[in-house]
VEXDREN-2710 file (C-alpha; in Angstrom, 1 decimal):
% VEXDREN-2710
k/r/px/py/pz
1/UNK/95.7/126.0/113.8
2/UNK/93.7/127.1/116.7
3/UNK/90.3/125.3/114.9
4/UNK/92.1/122.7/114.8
5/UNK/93.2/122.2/118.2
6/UNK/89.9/122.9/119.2
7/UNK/88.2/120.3/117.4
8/UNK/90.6/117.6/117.9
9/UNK/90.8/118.7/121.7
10/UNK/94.3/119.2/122.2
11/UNK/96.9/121.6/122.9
12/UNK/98.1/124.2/120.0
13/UNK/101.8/122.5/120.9
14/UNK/100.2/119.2/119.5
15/UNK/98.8/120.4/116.5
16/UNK/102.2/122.0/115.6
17/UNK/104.0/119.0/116.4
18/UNK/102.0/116.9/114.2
19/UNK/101.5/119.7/111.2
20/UNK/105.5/119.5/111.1
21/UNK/106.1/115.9/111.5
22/UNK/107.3/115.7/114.9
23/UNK/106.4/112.2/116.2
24/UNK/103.3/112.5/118.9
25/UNK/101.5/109.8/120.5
26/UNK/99.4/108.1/117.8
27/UNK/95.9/108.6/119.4
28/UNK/96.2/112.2/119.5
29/UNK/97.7/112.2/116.1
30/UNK/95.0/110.7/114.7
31/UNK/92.5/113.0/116.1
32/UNK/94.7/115.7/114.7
33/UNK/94.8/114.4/111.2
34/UNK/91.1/114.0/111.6
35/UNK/90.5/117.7/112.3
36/UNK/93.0/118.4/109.6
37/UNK/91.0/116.8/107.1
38/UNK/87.7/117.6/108.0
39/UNK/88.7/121.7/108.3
40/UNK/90.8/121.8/105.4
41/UNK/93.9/123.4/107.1
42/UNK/96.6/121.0/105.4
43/UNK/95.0/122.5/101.8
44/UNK/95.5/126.2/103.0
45/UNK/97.1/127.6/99.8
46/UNK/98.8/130.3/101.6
47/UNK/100.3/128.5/104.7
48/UNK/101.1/125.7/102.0
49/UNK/102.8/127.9/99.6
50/UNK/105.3/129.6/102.8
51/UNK/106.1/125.7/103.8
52/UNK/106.1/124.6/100.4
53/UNK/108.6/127.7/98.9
54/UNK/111.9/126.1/98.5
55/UNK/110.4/122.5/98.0
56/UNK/111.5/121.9/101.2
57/UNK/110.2/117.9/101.6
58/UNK/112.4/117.5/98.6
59/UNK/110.0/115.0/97.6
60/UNK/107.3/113.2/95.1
61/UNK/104.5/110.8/95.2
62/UNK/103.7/108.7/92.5
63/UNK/100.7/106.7/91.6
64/UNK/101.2/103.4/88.8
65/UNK/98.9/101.0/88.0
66/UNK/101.2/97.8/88.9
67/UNK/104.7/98.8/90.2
68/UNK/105.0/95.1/89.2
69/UNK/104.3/95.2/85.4
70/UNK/107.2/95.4/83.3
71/UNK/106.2/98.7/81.3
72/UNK/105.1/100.4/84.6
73/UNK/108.6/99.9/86.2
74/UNK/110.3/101.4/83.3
75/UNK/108.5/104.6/83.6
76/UNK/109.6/104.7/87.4
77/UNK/113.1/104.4/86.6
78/UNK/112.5/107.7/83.9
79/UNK/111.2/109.2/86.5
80/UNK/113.8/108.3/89.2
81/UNK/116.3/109.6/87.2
82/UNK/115.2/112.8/86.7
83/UNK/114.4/113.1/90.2
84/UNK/117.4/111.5/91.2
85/UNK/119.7/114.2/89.8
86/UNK/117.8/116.7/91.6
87/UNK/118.1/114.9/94.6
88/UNK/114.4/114.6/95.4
89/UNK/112.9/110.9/96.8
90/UNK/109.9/109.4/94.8
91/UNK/107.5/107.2/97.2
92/UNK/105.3/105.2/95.0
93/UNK/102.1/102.7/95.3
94/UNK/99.7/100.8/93.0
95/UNK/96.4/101.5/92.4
96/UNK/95.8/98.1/90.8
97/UNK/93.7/100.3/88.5
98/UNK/91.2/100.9/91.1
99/UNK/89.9/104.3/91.1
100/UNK/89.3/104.5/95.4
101/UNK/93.1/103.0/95.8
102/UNK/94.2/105.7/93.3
103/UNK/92.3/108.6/95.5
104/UNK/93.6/107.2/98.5
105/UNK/97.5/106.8/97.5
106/UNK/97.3/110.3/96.2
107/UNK/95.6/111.8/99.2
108/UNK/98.3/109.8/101.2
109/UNK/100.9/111.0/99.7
110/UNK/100.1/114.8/100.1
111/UNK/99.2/113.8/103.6
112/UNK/103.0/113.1/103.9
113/UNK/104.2/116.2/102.5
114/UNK/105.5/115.4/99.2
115/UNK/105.7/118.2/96.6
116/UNK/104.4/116.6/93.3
117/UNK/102.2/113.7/92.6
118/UNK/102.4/111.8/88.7
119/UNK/99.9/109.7/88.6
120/UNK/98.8/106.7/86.3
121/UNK/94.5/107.8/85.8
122/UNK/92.5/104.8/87.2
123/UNK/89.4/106.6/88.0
124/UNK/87.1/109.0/85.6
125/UNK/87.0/112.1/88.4
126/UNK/90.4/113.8/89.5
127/UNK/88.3/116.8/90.9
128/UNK/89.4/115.1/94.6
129/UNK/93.4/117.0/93.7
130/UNK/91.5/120.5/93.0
131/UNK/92.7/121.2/97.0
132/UNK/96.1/119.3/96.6
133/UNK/97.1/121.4/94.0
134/UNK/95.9/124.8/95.4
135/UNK/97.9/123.8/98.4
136/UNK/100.9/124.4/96.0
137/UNK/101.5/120.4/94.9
138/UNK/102.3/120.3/91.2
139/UNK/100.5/117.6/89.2
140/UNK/101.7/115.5/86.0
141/UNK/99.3/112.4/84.9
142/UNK/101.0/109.9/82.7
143/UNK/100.2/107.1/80.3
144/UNK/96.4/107.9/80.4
145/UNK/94.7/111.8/80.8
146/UNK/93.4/113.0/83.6
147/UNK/89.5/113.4/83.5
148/UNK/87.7/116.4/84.7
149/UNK/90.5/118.4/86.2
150/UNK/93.2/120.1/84.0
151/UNK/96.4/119.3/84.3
152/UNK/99.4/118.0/82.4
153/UNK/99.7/115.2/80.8
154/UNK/102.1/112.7/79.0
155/UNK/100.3/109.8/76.7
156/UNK/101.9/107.4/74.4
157/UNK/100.8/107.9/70.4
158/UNK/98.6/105.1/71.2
159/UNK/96.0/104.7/68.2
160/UNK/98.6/106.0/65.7
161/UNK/101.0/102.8/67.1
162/UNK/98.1/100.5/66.4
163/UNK/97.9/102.3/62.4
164/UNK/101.3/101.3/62.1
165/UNK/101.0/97.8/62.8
166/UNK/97.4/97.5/60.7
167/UNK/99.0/99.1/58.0
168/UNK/102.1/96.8/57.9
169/UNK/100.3/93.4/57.8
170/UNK/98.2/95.0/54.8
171/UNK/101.6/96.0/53.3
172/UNK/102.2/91.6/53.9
173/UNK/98.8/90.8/51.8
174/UNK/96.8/91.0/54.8
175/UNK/93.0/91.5/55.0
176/UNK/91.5/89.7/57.6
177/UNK/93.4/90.9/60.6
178/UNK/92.3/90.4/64.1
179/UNK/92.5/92.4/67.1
180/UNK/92.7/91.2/70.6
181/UNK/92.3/94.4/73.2
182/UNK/92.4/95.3/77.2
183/UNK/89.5/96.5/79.3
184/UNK/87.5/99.0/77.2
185/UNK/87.1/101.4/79.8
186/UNK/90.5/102.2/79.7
187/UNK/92.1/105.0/78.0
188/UNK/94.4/103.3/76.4
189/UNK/92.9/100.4/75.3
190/UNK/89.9/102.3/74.0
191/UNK/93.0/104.4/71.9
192/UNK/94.5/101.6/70.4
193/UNK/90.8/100.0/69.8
194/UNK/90.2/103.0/67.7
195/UNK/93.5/102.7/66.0
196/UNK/92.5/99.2/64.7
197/UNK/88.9/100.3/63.4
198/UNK/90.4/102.8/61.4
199/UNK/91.0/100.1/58.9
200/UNK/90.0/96.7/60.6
201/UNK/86.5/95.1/61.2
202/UNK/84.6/95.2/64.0
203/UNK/83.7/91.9/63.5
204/UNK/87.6/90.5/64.5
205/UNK/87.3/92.9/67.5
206/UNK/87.6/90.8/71.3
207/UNK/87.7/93.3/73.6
208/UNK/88.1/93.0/77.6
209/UNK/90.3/90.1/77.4
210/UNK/92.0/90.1/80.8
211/UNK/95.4/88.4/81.2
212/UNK/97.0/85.9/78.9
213/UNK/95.0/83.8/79.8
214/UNK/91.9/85.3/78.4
215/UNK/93.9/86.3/75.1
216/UNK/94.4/82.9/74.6
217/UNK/90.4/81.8/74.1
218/UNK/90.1/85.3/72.1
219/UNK/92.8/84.1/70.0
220/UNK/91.0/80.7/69.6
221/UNK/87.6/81.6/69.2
222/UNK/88.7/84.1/65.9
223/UNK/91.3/81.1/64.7
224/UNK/88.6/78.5/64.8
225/UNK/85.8/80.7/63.6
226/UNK/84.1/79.8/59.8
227/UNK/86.5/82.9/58.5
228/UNK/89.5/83.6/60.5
229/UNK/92.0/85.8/60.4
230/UNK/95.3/85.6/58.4
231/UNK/96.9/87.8/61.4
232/UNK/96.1/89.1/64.8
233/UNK/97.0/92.7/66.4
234/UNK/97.2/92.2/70.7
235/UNK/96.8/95.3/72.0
236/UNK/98.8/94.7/75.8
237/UNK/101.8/92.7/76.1
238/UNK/99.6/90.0/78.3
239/UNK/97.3/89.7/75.0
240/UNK/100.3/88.7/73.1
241/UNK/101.5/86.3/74.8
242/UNK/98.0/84.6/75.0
243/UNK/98.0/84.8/71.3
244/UNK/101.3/82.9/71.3
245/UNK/100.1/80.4/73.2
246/UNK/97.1/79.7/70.9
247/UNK/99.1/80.2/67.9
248/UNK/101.5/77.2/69.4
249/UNK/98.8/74.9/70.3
250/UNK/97.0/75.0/66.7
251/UNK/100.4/74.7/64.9
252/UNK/99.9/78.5/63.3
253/UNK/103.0/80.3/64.6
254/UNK/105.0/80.6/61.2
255/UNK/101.4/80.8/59.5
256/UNK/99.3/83.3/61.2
257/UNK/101.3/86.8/61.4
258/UNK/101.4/88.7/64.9
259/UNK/101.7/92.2/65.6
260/UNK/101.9/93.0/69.4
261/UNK/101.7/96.2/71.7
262/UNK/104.4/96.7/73.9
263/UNK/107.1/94.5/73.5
264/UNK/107.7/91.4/75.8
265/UNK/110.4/89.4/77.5
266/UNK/112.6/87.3/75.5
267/UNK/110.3/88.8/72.2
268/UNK/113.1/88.6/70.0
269/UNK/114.5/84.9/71.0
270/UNK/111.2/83.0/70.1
271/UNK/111.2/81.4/66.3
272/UNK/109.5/83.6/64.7
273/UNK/110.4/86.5/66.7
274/UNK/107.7/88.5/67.7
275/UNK/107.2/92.0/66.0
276/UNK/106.1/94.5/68.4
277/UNK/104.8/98.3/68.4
278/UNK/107.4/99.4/71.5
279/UNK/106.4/102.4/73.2
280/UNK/109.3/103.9/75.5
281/UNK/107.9/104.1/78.6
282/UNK/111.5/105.4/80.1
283/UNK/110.4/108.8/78.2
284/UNK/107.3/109.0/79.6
285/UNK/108.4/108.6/83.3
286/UNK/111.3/111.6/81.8
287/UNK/109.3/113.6/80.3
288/UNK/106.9/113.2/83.3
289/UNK/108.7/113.9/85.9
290/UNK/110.5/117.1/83.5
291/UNK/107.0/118.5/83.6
292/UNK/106.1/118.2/87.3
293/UNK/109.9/119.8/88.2
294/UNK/109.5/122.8/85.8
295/UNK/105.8/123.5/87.5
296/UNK/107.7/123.2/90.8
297/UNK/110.0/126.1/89.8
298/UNK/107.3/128.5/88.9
299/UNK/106.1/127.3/85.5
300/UNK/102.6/128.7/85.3
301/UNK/101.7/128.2/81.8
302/UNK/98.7/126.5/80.8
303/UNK/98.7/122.7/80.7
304/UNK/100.4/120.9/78.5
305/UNK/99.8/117.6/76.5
306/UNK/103.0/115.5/75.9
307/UNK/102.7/112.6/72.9
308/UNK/105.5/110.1/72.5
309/UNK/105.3/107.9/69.5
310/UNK/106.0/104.5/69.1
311/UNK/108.1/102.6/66.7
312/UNK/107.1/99.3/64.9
313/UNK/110.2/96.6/65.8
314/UNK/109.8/93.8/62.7
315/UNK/111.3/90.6/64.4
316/UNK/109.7/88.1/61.7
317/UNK/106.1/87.2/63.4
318/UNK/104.5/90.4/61.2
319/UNK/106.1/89.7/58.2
320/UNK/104.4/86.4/58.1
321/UNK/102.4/86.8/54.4
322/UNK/98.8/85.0/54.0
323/UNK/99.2/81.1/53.2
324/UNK/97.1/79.1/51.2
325/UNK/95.8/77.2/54.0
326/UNK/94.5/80.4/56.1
327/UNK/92.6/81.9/52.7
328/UNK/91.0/78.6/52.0
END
């Protein structure tokens, strides 16, 4: 502490106030959390470990993707439940999968004292937590693994979803099936890709499609193409409902069968419903935040790898068998 003070030029007083969240004029604050940062003496595992004992901040940071998204706030509320009952606070942010918003959240977080972070992956180098979590902050990643640190992590059955689907619309008389996917440099995308391939053609592979928007001229260009599919696999909820819109605008929907990831609003009221492979992403923010409260209480085993499967929902849209028309 006395580095610190001397770097920052202030009084030892000061530095205390500000290490313990006593409110100090901002200026000198900064200049604190400056020195702080640049000595390292917020990461000091053993000062961290007495303050961090009893989980005193009663607290936990998590990183999503899109607080917004649909599938993103149903893991928060898994994971506000479990924390809930323990009474511990969640502050979260979105990283808008950007990997320096993702570093900068977390950092922020730990800044603030909280005594876990779960975090959503959006950049390919989690070495930046190595301090964090020798300062005694547990760490859970969730829906995509963490890369180049190890830690635990909880991950949807991603490419054995997308099996499930391939195999049901051959089970319907398929064989040209389609597949619309997310940014390839995502985990999961590049997961469920995989999934597809197992069985599919690379040929009826768009990949990077971004928003619904996009889907929709993926879905076009492979309907309109020389040989088109007889049904497509979306591999996001967006993707799907860009292939609904193309479907709709050639007059395909009750001809060309549809198989989506993640399920969407309202999938079930549309004629023909849509059939969906529905991950639960309530048990991933559970199972999540079960991991990161078990570390907290002196779990030191090695890390673990959680996989939640899916379940194929048929709602009519992937029971749609091969017409005339679409073999011709």
């Amino acid at each position: 502490m006395k580095d610190v003070a001397a770097v920052a030029g202030v009084s030892l007083a000061t530095v205390s106030r500000v290490v313990n969240d006593v409110p100090v004029d901002p200026v000198l604050a900064g200049r604190v959390q400056d020195a702080v940062t640049r000595l390292g003496y917020r990461r000091d595992a053993a000062a961290a470990g007495l303050r961090r004992a009893n989980r005193s901040s009663a607290s936990i940071g998590i990183v999503l993707d899109d607080v917004a998204n649909p599938f993103f706030s149903a893991v928060h509320r898994g994971l506000e439940e479990v924390a809930r009952a323990r009474g511990v606070l969640i502050f979260s942010g979105s990283s808008d999968d950007d990997p320096a918003l993702e570093r900068d959240l977390a950092l922020s977080f730990s800044a603030h004292g909280v005594d876990g972070l779960v975090i959503v992956p959006a950049g390919t180098d989690h070495r930046y937590l190595e301090r964090e979590r020798a300062a005694g902050i547990a760490l859970v990643f969730v829906d995509r693994p963490p890369q180049r640190i190890l830690a635990d992590a909880v991950l949807t059955d991603n490419a054995g979803g997308v099996r499930d689907a391939v195999a049901h619309l051959l089970a319907a008389g398929h064989r040209r099936i389609g597949y619309l996917g997310d940014r390839s440099h995502i985990f999961t995308a590049a997961e469920r890709l995989g999934g597809y391939l197992a069985r599919g053609e690379e040929s009826l592979v768009r990949m990077d499609l971004v928003g619904s928007e996009a889907a929709e001229r993926g879905a076009l260009e492979l309907l309109q193409g020389p040989d088109p599919p007889t049904a497509l696999i979306c591999g996001q909820n967006h993707l799907t409902i860009g292939a609904l819109y193309a479907l709709r605008a050639l007059g395909l929907e009750a001809e060309v069968a549809l198989v989506g990831f993640d399920d969407i609003p309202l999938g079930g009221l549309v004629r023909p419903g849509v059939t969906v492979v529905a991950q639960d992403p309530v048990a991933l923010g559970r199972h999540a935040a079960e991991l990161l409260f078990a570390r907290l209480e002196g779990d030191d085993s090695p890390p673990r790898r959680i996989v939640v499967p899916t379940r194929l929902i048929a709602r009519g849209s992937g029971e749609i068998r091969p017409s005339d028309r679409m073999r011709s």
